[in-house]
C-alpha positions as CSV (number, residue, x, y, z in Angstrom):
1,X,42.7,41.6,-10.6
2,X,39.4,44.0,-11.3
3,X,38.3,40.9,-13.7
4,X,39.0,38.1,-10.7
5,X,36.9,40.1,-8.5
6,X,33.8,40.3,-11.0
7,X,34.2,37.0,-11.6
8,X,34.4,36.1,-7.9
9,X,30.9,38.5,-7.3
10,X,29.5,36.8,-10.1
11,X,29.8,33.6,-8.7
12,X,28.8,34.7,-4.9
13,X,25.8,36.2,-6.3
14,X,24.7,32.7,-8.5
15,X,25.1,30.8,-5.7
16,X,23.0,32.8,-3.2
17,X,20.1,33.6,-5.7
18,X,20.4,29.7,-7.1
19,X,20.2,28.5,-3.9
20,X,18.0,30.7,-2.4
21,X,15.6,29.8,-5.3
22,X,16.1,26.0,-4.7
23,X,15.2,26.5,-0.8
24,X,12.3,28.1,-1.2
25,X,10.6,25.7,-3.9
26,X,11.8,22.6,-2.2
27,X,9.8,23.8,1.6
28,X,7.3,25.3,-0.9
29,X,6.7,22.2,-3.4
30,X,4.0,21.7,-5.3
31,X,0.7,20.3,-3.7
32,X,-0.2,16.8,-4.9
33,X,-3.6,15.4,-4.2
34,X,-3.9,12.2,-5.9
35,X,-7.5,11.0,-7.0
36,X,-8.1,7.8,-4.7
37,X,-9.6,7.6,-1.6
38,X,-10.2,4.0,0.4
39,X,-13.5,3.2,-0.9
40,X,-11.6,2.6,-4.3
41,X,-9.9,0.0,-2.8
42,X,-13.2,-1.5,-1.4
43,X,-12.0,-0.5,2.3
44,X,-13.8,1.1,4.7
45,X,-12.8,4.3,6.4
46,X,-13.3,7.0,8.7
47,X,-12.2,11.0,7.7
48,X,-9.9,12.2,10.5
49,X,-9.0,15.6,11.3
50,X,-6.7,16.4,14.0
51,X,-3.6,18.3,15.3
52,X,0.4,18.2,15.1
53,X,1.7,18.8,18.8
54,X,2.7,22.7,17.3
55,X,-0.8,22.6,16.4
56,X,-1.1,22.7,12.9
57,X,-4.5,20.6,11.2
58,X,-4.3,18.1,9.6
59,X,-5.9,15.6,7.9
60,X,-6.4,11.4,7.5
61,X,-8.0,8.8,7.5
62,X,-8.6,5.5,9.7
63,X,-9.3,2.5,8.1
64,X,-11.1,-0.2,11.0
65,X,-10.2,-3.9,11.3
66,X,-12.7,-5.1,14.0
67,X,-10.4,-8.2,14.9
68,X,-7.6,-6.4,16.4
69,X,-7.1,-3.0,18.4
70,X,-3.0,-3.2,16.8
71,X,-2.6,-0.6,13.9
72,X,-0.4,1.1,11.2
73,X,0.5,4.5,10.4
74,X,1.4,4.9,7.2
75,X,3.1,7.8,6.4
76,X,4.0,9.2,2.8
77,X,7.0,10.4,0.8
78,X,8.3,13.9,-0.6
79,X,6.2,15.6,-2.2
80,X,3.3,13.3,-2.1
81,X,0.1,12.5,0.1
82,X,-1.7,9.5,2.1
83,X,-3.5,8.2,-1.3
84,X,-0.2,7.7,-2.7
85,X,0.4,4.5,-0.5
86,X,-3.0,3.2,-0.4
87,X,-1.9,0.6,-2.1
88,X,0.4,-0.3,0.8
89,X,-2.1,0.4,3.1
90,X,-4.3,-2.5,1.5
91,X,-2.4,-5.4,2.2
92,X,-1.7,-4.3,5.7
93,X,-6.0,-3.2,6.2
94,X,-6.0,-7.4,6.2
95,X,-4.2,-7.7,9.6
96,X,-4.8,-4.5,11.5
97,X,-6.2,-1.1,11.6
98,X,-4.2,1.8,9.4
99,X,-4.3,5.0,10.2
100,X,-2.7,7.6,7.0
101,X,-2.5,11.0,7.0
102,X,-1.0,14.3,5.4
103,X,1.8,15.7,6.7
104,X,1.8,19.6,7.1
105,X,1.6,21.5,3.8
106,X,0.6,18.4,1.7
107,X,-2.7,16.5,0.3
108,X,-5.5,18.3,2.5
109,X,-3.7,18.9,5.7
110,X,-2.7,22.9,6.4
111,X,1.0,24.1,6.7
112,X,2.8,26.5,5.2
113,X,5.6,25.0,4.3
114,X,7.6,21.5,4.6
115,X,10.6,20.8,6.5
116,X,11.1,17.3,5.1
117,X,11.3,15.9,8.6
118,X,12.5,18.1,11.1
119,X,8.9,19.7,12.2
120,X,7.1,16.7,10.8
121,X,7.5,14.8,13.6
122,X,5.3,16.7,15.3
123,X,2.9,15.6,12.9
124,X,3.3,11.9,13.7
125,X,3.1,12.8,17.5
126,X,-0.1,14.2,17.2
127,X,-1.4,11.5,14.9
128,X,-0.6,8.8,18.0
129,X,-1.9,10.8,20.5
130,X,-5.3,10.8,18.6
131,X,-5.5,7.3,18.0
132,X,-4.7,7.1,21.7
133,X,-7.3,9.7,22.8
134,X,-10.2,8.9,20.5
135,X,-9.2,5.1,19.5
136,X,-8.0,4.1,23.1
137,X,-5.1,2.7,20.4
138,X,-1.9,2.0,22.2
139,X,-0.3,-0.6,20.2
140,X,1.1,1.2,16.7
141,X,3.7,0.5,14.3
142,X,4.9,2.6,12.1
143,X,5.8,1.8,8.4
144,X,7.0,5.6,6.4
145,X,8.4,5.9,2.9
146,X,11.1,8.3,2.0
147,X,10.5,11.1,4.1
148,X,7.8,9.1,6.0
149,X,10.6,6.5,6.9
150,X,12.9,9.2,8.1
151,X,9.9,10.5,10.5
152,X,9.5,7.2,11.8
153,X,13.3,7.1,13.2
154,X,12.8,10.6,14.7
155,X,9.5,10.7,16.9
156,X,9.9,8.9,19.9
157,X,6.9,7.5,21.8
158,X,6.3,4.9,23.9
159,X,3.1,3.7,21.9
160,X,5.2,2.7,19.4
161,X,6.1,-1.2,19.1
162,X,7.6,-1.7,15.7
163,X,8.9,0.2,12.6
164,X,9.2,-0.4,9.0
165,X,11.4,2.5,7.1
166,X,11.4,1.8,3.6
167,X,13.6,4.0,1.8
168,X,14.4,6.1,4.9
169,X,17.8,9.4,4.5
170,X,20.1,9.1,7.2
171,X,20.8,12.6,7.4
172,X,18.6,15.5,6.5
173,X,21.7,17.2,5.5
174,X,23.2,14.4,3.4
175,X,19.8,14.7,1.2
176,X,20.4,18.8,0.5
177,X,24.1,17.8,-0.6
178,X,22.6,15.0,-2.8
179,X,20.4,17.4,-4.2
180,X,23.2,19.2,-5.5
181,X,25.2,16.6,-6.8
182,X,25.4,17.9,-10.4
183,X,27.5,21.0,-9.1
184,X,30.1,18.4,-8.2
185,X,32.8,21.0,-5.7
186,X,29.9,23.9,-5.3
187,X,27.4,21.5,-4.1
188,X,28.9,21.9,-0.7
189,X,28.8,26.3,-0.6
190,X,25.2,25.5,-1.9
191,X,24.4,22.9,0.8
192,X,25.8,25.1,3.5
193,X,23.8,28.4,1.8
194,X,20.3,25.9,2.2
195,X,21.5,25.2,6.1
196,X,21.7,28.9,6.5
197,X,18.4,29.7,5.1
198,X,17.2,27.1,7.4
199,X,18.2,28.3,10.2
200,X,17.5,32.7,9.2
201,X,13.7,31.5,7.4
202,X,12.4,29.0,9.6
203,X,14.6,28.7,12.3
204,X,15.5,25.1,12.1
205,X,18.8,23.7,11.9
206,X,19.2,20.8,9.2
207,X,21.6,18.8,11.0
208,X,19.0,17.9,13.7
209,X,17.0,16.0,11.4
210,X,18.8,13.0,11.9
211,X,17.7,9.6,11.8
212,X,21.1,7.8,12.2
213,X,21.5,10.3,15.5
214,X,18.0,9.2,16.7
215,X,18.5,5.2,15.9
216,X,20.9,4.4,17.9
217,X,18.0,5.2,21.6
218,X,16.0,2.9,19.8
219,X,14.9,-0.7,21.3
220,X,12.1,-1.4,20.0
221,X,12.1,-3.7,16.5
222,X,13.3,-1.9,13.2
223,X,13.3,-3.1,9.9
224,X,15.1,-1.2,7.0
225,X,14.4,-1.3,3.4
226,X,15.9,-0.1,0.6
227,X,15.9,-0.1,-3.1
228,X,19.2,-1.1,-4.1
229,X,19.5,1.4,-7.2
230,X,17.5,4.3,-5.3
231,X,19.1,7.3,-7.5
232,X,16.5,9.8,-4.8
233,X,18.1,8.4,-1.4
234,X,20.8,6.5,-2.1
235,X,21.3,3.0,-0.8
236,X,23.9,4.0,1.4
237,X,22.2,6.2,3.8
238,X,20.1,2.9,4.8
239,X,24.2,1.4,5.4
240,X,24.7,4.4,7.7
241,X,21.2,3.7,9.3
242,X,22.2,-0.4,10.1
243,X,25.4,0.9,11.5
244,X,23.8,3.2,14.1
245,X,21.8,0.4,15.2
246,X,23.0,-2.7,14.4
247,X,19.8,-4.6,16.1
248,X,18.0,-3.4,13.1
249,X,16.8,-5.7,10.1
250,X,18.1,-4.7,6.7
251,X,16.8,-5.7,3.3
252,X,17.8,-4.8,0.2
253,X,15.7,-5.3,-2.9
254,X,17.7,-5.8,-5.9
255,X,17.4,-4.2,-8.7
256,X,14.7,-1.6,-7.3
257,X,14.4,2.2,-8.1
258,X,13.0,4.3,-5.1
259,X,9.3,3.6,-4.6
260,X,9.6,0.5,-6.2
261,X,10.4,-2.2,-3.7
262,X,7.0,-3.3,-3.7
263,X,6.0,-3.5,-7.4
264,X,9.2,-5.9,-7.9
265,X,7.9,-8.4,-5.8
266,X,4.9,-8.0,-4.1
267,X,4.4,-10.8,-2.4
268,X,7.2,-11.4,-1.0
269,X,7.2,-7.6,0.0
270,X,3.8,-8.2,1.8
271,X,5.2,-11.5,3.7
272,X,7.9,-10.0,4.8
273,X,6.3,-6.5,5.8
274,X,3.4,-8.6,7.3
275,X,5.0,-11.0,9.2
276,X,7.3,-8.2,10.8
277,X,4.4,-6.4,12.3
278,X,2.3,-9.7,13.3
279,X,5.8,-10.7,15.5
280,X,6.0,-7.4,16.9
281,X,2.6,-6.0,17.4
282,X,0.0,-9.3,17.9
């Protein structure tokens, strides 16, 4: 019985220091700033600095098109920053203005930590009300990667006329279980430990970053991508997403790995992408 029990501690105490461990690296990852800026891509930009509605600073950049007053935020995966998808952003510079910009804690905006979505969309709130404010922009659609995509389902605004998730999570909480997938049955005491330190560290509660909750309010158009052998966010989180809102466009790229969609087959990526926002925002 004395040997059960010591056992049993043993295994209480891994899976709080594990876990533990794992929540604070994952809100805490490691800052990324990749070496491009606009200019490398022969566009023309403007730097940006500006606040989340909790008033955190952050920073961007706006890229002009003088032929139309509709533009694109592009918002950038976990853990990455806005010169990640620069490459997206220089197909869609040809039709509209794009707006990218760090979320909190990554590239060159401040933030102490990342909540991988839940507090982020304040970040995307305050990036549309300063293209409202100092653009007079009131026409936006939103196209979000990973993490990006997941924001995009969650802030609400009524400036927004179209999104494109590529790559989007369903469920904040569906991504901490994935996360421990290796553990097979102790993923789920660890998933619920990383809830709890949610909710005693930061005072957030994982299930309310939720995507497939937020969906189903939406009216405006939504198109859905995914890579169909995503091993980050699997495929099936994008199924969960279609279901909530079955209004929604989905398209599944075959044969894609997560952040990959494009590089398959650009061109038709960039129709498809393209034509979406043209229908919905011109």
């Amino acid at each position: 019985m004395q040997i059960l029990l010591k056992v049993f501690v043993f295994i209480a105490l891994f899976l709080i220091i594990f876990s533990l461990l794992i929540f604070f690296m994952s809100i805490h990852p490691q800052k990324i700033i990749t070496d491009l800026i606009p200019s490398d891509f022969g566009l023309k930009y403007e730097e940006v600095a500006f606040k989340s509605t909790d008033g955190i600073n952050l920073n961007g950049w706006f890229l002009p098109n003088n032929k139309t007053k509709a533009t694109i935020i592009v918002m950038h995966g976990y853990p990455a920053d806005k010169a990640n998808l620069l490459g997206i952003s220089e197909f869609l510079a040809k039709d509209f203005n794009v707006f990218l910009f760090d979320f909190r804690s990554f590239g060159e905006s401040e933030g102490k930590y990342t909540t991988a979505g839940y507090l982020e969309r304040n970040d995307l709130l305050g990036a549309i009300n300063y293209l409202q404010k100092e653009k007079n922009i009131t026409k936006i659609g939103l196209y979000g990667f990973s993490l990006g995509g997941a924001v995009a389902l969650m802030a609400n605004h009524e400036n927004v006329k179209a999104i494109v998730a590529d790559s989007a999570y369903a469920r904040l909480s569906h991504m901490v279980r994935h996360m421990y997938r290796i553990f097979f049955v102790l993923k789920y005491p660890l998933a619920y430990l990383t809830k709890l330190y949610g909710m005693l560290f930061l005072r957030i509660n994982l299930d309310d970053a939720s995507p497939a909750d937020n969906i189903k309010n939406i009216k405006i158009p939504i198109l859905l991508i995914h890579a169909e052998k995503d091993s980050q966010i699997p495929i099936s989180e994008s199924y969960l997403l279609h279901d909530a809102n079955k209004k929604a466009e989905l398209w599944i790229v075959e044969n894609a790995e997560h952040g990959m969609s494009h590089s398959i087959n650009p061109e038709e990526y960039e129709k498809k992408v393209v034509g979406f926002f043209e229908g919905n925002l011109k």
